[in-house]
C-alpha positions in Angstrom: 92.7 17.4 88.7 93.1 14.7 85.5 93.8 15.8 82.5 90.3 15.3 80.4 88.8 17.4 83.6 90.9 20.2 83.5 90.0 20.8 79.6 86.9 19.9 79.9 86.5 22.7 83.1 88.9 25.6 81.2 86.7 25.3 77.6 83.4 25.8 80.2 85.3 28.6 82.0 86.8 30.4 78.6 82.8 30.9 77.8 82.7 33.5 80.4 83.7 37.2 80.0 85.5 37.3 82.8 88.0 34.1 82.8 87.5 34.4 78.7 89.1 37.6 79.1 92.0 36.6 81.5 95.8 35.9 80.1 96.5 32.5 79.4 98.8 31.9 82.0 96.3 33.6 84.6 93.7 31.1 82.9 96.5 27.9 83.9 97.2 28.9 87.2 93.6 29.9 88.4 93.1 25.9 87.5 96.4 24.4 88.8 95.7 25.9 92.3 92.0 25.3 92.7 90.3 21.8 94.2 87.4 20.8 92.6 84.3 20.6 95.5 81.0 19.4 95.7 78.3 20.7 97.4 73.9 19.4 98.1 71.8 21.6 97.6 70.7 24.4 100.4 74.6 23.7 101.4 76.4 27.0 102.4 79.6 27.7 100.5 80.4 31.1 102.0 78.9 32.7 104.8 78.6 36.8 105.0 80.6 38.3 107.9 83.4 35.2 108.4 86.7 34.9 107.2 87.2 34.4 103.7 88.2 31.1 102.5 88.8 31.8 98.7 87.0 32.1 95.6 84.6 29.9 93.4 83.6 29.0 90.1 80.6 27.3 89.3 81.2 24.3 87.0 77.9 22.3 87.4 74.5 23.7 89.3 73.3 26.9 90.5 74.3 28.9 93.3 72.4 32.1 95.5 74.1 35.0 96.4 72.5 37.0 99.6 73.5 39.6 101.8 71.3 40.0 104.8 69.6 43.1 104.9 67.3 42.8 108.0 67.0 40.5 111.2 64.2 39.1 109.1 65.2 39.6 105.7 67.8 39.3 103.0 68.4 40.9 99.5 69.0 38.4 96.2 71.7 39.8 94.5 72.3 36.7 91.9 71.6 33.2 90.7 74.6 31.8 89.1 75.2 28.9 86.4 78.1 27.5 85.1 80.8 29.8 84.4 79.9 32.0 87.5 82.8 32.7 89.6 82.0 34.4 93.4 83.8 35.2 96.6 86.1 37.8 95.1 84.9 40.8 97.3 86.3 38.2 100.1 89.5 37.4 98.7 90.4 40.8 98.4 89.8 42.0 101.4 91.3 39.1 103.5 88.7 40.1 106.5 85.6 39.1 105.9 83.3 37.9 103.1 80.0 40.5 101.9 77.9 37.6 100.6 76.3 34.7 101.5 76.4 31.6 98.4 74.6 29.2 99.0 73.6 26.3 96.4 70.6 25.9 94.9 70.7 23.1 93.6 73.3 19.8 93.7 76.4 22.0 92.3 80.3 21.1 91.5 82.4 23.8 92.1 86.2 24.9 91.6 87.3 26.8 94.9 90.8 28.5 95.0 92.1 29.0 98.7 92.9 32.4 99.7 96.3 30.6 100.2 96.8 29.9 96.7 95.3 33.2 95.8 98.8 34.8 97.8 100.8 32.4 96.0 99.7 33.7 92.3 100.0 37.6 93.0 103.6 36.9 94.4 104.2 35.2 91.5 102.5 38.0 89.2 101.8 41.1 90.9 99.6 43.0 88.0 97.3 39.8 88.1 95.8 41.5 91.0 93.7 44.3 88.9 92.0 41.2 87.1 90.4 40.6 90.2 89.5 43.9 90.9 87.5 44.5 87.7 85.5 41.4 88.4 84.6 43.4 91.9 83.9 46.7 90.4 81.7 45.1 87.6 79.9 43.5 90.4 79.9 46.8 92.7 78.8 49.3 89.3 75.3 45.6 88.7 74.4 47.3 92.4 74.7 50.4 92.9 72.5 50.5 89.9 70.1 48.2 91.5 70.0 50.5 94.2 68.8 53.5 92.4 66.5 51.3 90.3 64.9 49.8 93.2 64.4 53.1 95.0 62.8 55.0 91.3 61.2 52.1 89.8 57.6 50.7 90.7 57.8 46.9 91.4 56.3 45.4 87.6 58.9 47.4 85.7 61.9 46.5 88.5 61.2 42.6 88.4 61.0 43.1 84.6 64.5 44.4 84.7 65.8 42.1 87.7 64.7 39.3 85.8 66.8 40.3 82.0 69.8 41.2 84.6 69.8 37.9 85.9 69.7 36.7 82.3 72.6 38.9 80.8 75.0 37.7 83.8 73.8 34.0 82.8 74.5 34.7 79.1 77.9 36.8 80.2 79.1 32.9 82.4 78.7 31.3 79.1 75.4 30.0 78.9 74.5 29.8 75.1 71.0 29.2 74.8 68.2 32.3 74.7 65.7 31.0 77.6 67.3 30.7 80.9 66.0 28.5 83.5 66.5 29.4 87.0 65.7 27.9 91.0 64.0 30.7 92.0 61.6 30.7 94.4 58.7 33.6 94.7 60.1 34.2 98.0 64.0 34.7 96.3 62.1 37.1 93.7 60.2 39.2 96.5 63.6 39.5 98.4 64.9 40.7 95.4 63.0 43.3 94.7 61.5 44.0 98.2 58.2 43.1 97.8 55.3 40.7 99.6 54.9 37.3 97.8 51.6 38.5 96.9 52.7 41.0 94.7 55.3 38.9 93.3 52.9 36.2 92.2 50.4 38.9 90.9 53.6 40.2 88.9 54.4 36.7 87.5 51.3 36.1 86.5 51.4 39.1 83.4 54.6 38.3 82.5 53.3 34.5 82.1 50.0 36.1 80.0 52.7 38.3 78.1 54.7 34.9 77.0 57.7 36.4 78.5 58.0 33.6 81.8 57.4 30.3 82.6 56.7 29.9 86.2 56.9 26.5 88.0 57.1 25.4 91.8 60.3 27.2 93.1 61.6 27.6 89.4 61.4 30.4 86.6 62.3 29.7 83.3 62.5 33.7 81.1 62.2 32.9 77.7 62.6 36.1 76.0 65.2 38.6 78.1 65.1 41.5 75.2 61.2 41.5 75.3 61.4 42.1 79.1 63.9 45.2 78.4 61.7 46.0 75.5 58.3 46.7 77.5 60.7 48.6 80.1 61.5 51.0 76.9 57.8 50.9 75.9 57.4 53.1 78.9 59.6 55.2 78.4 62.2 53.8 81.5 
């Protein structure tokens, strides 16, 4: 990787909570033994149920992360930006990956091989937790999710969905307050397990509330504390 890239890829990187919050030296060799990639978009970058390849961070683009849930259906866990970093659960099982990623849009992408991944815990065996915690933040997101999903009625879910989605953005290192995302209607009714119907019935008030733009396959949330804000209003 030359020089002006690897900067220019750690000060993007040093945004997020997680590889903000990494040591230094973690930090150096997380970059030294990563390829840069480049995917289209609707390109698969990991598929559920394979052998892991390694890990990615998002540098440029957005990217889906799935898990199927039904012969005909799927549940949307995430859309990550820049500064989002996936495939852990993979890399630390060394069987099989949980998720499907698969981009969104044109994306550029740093992807460590499980290979290299080896190579840094013999190196420095307590790096290992740091990947760990990633996981465990991801696994505390859905078991949450789960209990919302099953309590909540589908307006006050997509409402919180929605400022998740945002927070996660915001936590990668994205430093503006609206957040504009590839999401289709179809990705949104996954995600909360509803018919498109309701979905664009759902949209709709949020757009009359000012909280949402919707456009064609695109959401842009302007205003993620208003969305957790009606959720209080209810008493949720």
């Amino acid at each position: 990787m030359r020089a002006a890239y690897r900067q220019a890829s750690l000060s993007l990187l040093k945004k997020g909570n997680w590889f903000g919050g990494l040591p230094a030296k973690l930090q150096a060799l997380l970059l030294d033994n990563s390829i840069l990639r480049s995917a289209k978009e609707n390109q698969v970058l990991i598929t559920e149920e394979t052998h892991p390849a390694g890990m990615f961070a998002v540098l440029e683009g957005q990217v889906a992360i799935t898990r199927q849930a039904t012969d005909s259906g799927e549940f949307f866990f995430h859309l990550g930006g820049p500064g989002f970093w996936f495939g852990e659960s993979g890399l630390l099982n060394k069987e099989y990956a949980i998720i499907t990623a698969t981009a969104r849009t044109s994306v550029r992408t740093l992807f460590l091989p499980t290979s290299k991944f080896g190579q840094i815990i013999d190196i420095e065996p307590h790096y290992y937790r740091e990947f760990v915690k990633l996981l465990l933040t991801r696994h505390a997101i859905l078991y949450r999710l789960l209990g919302q999903g099953n309590t909540l009625p589908p307006g006050d879910f997509l409402r919180i969905r929605l400022a998740d989605i945002s927070d996660m953005v915001h936590s990668e290192g994205f430093a503006g307050e609206a957040v504009e995302l590839a999401l289709s209607q179809a990705d949104i009714a996954s995600m909360i397990g509803c018919s498109r119907q309701t979905v664009n019935a759902l949209l709709k008030n949020l757009e009359s509330e000012g909280l949402v733009e919707v456009g064609f396959r695109k959401i842009r949330i302007l205003n993620p504390g208003a969305l957790r804000g009606e959720r209080r209003k209810t008493g949720l």
